[in-house]
N, C-alpha and C positions, 0 to 999 in steps of 0.2 A: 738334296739340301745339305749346307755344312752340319755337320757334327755339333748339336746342341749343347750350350753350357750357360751356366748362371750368370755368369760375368762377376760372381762374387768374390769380393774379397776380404780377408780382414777386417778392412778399415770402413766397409761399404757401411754398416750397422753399429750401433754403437755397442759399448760394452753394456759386460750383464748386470745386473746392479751389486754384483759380490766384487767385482775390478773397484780399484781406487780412485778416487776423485777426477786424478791426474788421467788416468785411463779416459773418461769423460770427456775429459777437458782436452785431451787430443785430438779425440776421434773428433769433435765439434771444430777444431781447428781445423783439421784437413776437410772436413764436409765445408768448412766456408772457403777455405780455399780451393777447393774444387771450382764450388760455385763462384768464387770469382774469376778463375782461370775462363770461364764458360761466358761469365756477363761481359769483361774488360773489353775484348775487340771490338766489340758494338759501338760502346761512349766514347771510344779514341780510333773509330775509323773517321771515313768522307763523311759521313752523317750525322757525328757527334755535334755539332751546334744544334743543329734540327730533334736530336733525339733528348737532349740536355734544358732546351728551352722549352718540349714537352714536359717532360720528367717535372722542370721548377713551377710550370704552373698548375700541375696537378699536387704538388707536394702544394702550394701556396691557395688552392682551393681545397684541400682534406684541412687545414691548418685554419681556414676562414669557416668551415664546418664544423669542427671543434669550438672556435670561439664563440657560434651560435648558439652550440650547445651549453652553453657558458649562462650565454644570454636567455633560455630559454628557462633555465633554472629559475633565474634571475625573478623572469616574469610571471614564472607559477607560486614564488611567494606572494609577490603582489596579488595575483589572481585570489588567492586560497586566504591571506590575511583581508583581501576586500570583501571573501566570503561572510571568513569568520565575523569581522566588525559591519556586515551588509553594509555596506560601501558601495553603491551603485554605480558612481563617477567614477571611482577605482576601478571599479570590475571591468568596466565598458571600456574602460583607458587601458587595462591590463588586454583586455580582448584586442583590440585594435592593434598594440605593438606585436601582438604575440600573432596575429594576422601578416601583417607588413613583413616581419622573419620571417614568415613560413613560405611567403612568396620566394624571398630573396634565397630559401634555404633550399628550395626545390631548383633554382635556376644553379643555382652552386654543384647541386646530387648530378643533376643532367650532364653539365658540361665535365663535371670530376667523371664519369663513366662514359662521354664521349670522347673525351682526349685522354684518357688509359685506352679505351678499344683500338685508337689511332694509330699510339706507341706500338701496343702491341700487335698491330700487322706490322709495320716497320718493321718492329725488332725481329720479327717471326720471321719479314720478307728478306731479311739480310743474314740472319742465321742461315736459314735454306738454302739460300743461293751459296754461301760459303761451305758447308755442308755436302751438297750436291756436286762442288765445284772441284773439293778435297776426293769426296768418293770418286768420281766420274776418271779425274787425271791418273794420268798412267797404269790405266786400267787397274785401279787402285781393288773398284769393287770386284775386276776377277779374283787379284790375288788371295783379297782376305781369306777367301775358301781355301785357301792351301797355309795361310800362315799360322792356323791353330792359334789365333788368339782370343779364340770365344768369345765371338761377338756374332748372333746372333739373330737375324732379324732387322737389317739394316734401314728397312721401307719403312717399318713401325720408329727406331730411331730417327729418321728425319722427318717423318709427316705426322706423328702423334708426339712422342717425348719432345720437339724441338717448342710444340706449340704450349705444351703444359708446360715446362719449363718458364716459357716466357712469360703466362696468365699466374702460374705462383711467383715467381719471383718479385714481380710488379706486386699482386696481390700481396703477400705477405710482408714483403719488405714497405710497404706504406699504409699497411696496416699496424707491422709494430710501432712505427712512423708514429702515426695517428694516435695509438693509444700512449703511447709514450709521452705525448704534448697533451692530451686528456687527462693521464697520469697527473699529473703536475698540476694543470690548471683547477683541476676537483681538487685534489689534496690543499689545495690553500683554504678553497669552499669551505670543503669537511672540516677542515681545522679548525676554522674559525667558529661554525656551528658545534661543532663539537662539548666544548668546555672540558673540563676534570671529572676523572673518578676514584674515589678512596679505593683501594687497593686492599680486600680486606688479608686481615691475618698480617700484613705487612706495614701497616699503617703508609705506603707512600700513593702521593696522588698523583695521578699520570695523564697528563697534558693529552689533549685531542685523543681521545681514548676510543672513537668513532674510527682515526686513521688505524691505529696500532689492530684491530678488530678486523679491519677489511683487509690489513695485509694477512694476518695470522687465516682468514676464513682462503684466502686464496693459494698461499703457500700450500696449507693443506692439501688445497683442492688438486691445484699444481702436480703436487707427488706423487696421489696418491693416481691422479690420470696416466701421468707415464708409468707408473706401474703397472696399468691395466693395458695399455696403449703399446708398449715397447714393440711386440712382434707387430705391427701393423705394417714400417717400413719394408722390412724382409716381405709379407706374404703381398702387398702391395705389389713389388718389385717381380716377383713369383709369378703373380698373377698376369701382370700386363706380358709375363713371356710365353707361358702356355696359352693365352689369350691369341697371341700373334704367330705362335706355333699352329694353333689351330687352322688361323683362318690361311694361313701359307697353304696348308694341306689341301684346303679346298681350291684352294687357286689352282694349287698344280693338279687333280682333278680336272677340272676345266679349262685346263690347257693342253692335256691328254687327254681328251674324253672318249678322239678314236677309238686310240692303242688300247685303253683301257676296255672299252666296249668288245671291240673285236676278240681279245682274248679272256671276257667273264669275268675281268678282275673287281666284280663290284665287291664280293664277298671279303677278299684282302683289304681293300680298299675302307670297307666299313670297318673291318675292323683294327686298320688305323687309325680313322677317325676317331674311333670308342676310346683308346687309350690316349689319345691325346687330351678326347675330352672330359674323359677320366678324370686327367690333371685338373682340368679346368675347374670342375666339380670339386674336386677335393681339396684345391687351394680354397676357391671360394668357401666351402662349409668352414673353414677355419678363420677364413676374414669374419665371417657370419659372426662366430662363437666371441671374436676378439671385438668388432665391434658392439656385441650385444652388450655383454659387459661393459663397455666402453659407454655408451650410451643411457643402462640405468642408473650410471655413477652421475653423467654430465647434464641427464633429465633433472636427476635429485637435487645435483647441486643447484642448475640454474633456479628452481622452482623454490628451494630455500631460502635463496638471494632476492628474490620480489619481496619477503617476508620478513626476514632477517632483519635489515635496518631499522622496523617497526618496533620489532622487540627491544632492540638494543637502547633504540631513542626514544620510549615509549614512555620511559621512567620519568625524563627529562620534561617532555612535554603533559604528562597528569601534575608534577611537579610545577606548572606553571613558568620554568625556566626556558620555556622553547613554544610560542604560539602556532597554527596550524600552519599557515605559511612557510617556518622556519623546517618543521618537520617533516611537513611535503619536500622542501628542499633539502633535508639534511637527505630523505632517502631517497633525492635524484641522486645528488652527489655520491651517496654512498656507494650507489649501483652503479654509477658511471668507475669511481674509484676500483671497485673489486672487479668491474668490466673489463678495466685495462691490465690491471692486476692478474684477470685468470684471461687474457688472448692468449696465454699459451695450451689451455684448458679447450679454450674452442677451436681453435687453428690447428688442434694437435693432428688430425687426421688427414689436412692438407699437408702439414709439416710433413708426416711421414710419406706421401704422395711424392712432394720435392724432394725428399731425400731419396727415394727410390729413384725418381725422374731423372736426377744429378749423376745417380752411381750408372744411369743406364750411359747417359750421354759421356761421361767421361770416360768410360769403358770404351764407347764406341770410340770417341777422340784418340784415343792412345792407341786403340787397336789403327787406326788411320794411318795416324804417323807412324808406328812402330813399321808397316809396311811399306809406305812410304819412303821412310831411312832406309829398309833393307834394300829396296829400290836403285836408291842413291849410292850407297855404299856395297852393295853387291859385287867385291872384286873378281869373284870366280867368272863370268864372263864377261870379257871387255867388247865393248861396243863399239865400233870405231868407223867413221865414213871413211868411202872407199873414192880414191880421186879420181880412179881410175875407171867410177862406175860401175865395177866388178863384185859380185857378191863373193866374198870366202869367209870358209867357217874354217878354223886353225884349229886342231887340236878341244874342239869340240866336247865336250864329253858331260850327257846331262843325265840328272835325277830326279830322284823322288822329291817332293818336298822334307820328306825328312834327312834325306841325304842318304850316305850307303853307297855303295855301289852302283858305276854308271848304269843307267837304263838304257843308252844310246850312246856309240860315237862314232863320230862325221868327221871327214876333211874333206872340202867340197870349192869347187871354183864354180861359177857361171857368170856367161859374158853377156853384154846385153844381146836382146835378140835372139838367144838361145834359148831352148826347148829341152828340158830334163823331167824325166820320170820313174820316181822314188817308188819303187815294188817292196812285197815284202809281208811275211806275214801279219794280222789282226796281233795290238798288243806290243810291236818289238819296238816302237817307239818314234812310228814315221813322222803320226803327226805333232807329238812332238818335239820334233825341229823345227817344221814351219812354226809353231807355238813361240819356240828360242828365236828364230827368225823376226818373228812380228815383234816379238821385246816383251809378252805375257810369261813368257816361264825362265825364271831367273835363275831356277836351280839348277847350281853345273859348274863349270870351268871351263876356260877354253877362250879365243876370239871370233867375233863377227862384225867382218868389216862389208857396210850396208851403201848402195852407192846413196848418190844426195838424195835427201829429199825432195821432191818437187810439188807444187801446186798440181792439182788434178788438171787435165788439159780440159775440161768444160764443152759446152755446146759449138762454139768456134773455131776450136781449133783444126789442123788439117787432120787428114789418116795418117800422114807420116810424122806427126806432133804428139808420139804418145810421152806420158810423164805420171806421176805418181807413184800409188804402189796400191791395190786392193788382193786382201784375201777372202777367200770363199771356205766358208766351211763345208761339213757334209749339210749340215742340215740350218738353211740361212735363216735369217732373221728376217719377218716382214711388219713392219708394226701396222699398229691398228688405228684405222685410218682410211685416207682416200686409197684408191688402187695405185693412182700415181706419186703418191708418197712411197708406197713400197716399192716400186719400179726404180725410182730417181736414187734413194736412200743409199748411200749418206747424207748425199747430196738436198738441197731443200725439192719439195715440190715444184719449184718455179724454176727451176734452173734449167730444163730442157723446157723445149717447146711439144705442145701434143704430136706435132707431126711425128717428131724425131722421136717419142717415148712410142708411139705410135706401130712406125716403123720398126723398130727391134722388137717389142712383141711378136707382130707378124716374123721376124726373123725365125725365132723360138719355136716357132707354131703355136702360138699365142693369138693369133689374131682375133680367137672369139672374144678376147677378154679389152678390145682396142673402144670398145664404144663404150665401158664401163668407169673410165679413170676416175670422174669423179664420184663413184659410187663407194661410199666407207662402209667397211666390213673387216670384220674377225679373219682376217686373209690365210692366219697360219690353219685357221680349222678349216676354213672355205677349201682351200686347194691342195690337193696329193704332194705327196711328197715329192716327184718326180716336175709338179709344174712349178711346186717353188725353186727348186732349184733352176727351173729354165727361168722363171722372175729375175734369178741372183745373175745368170749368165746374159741375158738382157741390160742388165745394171751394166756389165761389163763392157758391153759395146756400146754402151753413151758413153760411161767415164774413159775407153781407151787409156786403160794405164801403163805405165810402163815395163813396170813388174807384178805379174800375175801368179799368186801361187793359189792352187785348186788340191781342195786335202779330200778328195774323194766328194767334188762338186757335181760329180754326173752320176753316183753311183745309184743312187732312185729311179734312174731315167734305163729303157728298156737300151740295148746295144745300137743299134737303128739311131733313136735319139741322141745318143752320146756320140754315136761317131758326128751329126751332126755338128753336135755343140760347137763338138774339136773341129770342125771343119770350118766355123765361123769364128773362130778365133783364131784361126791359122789366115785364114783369107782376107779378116777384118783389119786385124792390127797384126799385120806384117814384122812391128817393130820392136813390139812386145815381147820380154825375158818372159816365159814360162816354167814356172815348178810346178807338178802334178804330182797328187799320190795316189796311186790308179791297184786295181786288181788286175781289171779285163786285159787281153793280148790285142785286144785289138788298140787300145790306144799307143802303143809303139809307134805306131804308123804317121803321129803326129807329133813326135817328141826326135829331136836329135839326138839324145843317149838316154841309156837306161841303166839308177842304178838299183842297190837291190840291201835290202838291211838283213842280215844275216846274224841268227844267235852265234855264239864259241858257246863251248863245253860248260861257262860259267853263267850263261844266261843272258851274256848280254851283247845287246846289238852293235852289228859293226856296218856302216856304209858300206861296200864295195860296186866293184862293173858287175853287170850282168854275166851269166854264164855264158 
């Protein structure tokens, strides 16, 4: 697993509250501008009409929501003064409209939270796909492992953070929305209910003295939450990494469960677990501690606020200035006013969720591209097709990802149709080349000029029609699935016929495994190391490629079997360039030259002939 790191930076967190304003007021910049580097491509891709006429009618059902709630007010005066004056024809009349709303208010709630859940797979399904499409290309997600740009946990990045991203974004951005237009349309309410209050010691009287109350009860509230609240962002962001550290650990458990088995490493093994989940424990006790506090500030405040308006307009109405209707009104309004007033009181812990979710996903972004562009711009080896269909490696000379001194160098020709095999100690850097060959290890200098690429020659073509190129590692890849997806793989399942998948098992000495294809199973736990790699060597004689290189693809397989292998790849595809990187002596026998990587005095490998 890459080398773990926070992905923090600087600017991920906001300043402490001893930084100045301006400090603030930056970090809030770049957190929005993050975020909207993240949302933009969505509304101005192919789907932006579609995603934009969702978006205005849910903004235009929160906004017909609001104005209910306008109306609702409206109708609890009448309710409460047909009380006060027993008013029967009133009540029953206030009864009836306030019915008729609630219908229309419930069909408004349903359809607002079924065209958000809409948006938000859309938006989630085009993120992901863009996402996955960024990782996947040029073998983007091998390199990150070597580019040290701590980014961590790529899986949790596109299947958890893509999807919370999307549900707050949406969610809180049409929730400030929301109370923002509440804001407003209460505040005229309250105002007008309101009236004057003498100011004592001051003698001046101060207009709507109901609004000046609810902002001052809110502002408070406001401050004095992020003060309690501040570290939540960070131990949030914390948490969802040792969170996803964790469950990684168990995966690769159960992906080695042999290896692991056969040699007793449960006892290692747990107590890697422990210290991962260590973390996990010990961030959580600190969210605990942060949110406790968090929560008897925001219990107290809300539980105040039910109350509060009473006291305040309590005076008004013993006064005779305010009838019961009005003051049932005045402390909807009041509560809807300081409602909107403190969304950043209640939202604070989703807020700091997004912000975490944001620093995760831009992290990853940049960690993308930044490998990416080295990709592109990598001039230390030029890549270049060869017209002549010839593979050469010029002056070759590759490293570490951190660079330093060569770890390998090669000057190498092969023509089609030839057979070479790359000997050489464990370690001096065989495979490598094949790595620089296939276009996964960028670090180095030198040329490789690769003949054309070609389409896979497929089910129909002849034995003497090979074309492409496939590499084999030591130890292949079978995903999980039917058996003939692994067989076929890269390739879809459907692209051979059972005969012909059939047939090459039997080749292999596979044929016990010819009546199972469609049977789906864990294939890399299911079968030895020795039959996967005859699976991978099967793969090879459907697709007939044109260039074959094998980095120690028989090396699980007993001598017996492997001379096989070679023997069906020499007799099958006749026409086939072969590169192998072998131990055994006996594979000579199936290779037109051999060469051999040899340390000098300074440690580092050199190509040469065999002795």
């Amino acid at each position: 697993m890459p080398e773990r790191s926070s992905d923090l930076r600087s600017s991920d967190f906001p300043p402490s509250s001893s930084a100045p304003l301006s400090g603030h007021l930056s970090a809030t910049r770049r957190f929005l501008a993050d975020v909207w580097r993240l949302t933009r491509p969505y509304w101005f891709s192919e789907e932006k009409w579609a995603a934009r006429g969702l978006l205005a009618a849910i903004v235009v059902l929160n906004l017909a929501a609001v104005f209910m709630e306008v109306w609702f007010t409206q109708i609890n005066a009448e309710l409460f003064d047909a009380l006060q004056d027993k008013n029967q024809d009133g009540f029953v009349h206030a009864l009836l409209m306030f019915g008729g709303l609630a219908l229309v208010f419930i069909a408004v709630a349903v359809y607002r939270l079924y065209l958000n859940q809409m948006l938000q797979i859309r938006w989630r399904r085009w993120l992901t796909g863009r996402y996955l499409g960024d990782w996947l290309e040029d073998q983007t997600y091998y390199r990150l492992a070597f580019a040290g740009t701590g980014t961590d946990n790529p899986d949790q990045r596109i299947a958890e953070d893509l999807r919370g991203f999307v549900q707050m974004t949406l969610s809180l951005s049409l929730g400030f929305l929301t109370n923002l237009v509440s804001l407003v349309s209460f505040l005229v309410i309250l105002w007008s209910l309101s009236g004057a209050v003498a100011l004592p010691w001051l003698g001046i009287e101060l207009p709507g003295y109901m609004v000046w109350v609810a902002l001052a009860y809110a502002v408070a509230g406001t401050w004095i939450t992020h003060r309690i609240g501040k570290p939540l962002a960070r131990l949030s962001f914390d948490q969802e990494r040792y969170e996803a550290d964790f469950r990684f650990a168990l995966v690769r458990l159960r992906e080695n469960a042999e290896s692991i088995a056969l040699q007793r490493g449960e006892a290692q093994e747990a107590r890697g677990f422990d210290g991962r989940f260590a973390s996990v424990v010990a961030n959580w006790w600190d969210l605990m501690r942060t949110q406790k506090r968090l929560v008897w500030f925001t219990s107290a405040y809300g539980q105040i606020a039910v109350i509060f308006p009473f006291l305040v307009a309590a005076p008004r109405y013993f006064s005779g200035a305010l009838p019961l209707g009005s003051l049932m009104q005045t402390s909807q309004a009041f509560g809807q006013v300081q409602g909107s007033l403190s969304w950043f009181i209640d939202a604070y812990v989703s807020l700091a969720d997004w912000h975490a979710t944001t620093s995760r996903l831009t992290g990853f972004r940049h960690a993308v591209e930044t490998v990416r562009a080295a990709g592109r711009d990598n001039a230390g080896i030029e890549r270049t097709a060869a017209t002549d269909g010839v593979l050469r490696l010029e002056g070759l000379a590759l490293t570490l990802p951190a660079g330093g001194a060569p770890l390998v160098r090669a000057d190498l020709t092969v023509r089609p149709g030839e057979r070479l095999l790359i000997a050489g100690p464990s370690g001096s850097g065989k495979s490598t080349i094949l790595r620089a060959i296939a276009g996964i290890w960028p670090f180095g200098r030198g040329r490789i000029a690769l003949p054309a690429a070609l389409p896979a020659a497929g089910p129909d073509a002849g034995p003497d029609a090979p074309a492409g190129t496939m590499v084999l590692p030591q130890k292949p890849y079978l995903p999980i699935g039917p058996l003939r997806a692994a067989v076929t793989y890269p390739s879809a399942p459907g692209a051979f016929d059972d005969e012909a998948v059939r047939e090459v098992l039997d080749a292999v000495g596979m044929a016990g495994l010819s009546d199972r294809l469609a049977e789906e199973d864990h294939w890399t736990q299911r079968l030895s190391g020795g039959e996967q790699q005859r699976i991978a060597i099967a793969r090879v004689l459907l697709h007939r490629p044109g260039w074959l290189y094998l980095d120690e693809a028989t090396s699980a397989c007993d001598p017996e079997t492997e001379e096989r292998l070679y023997g069906l790849l020499r007799d099958r595809l006749p026409g086939t360039a072969i590169v192998s990187i072998g131990h055994r002596p006996g594979l000579a026998a199936f290779h037109d030259r051999r060469l051999t990587v040899r340390r000098d005095g300074d440690g580092i490998g050199d190509l040469v002939g065999a002795a």
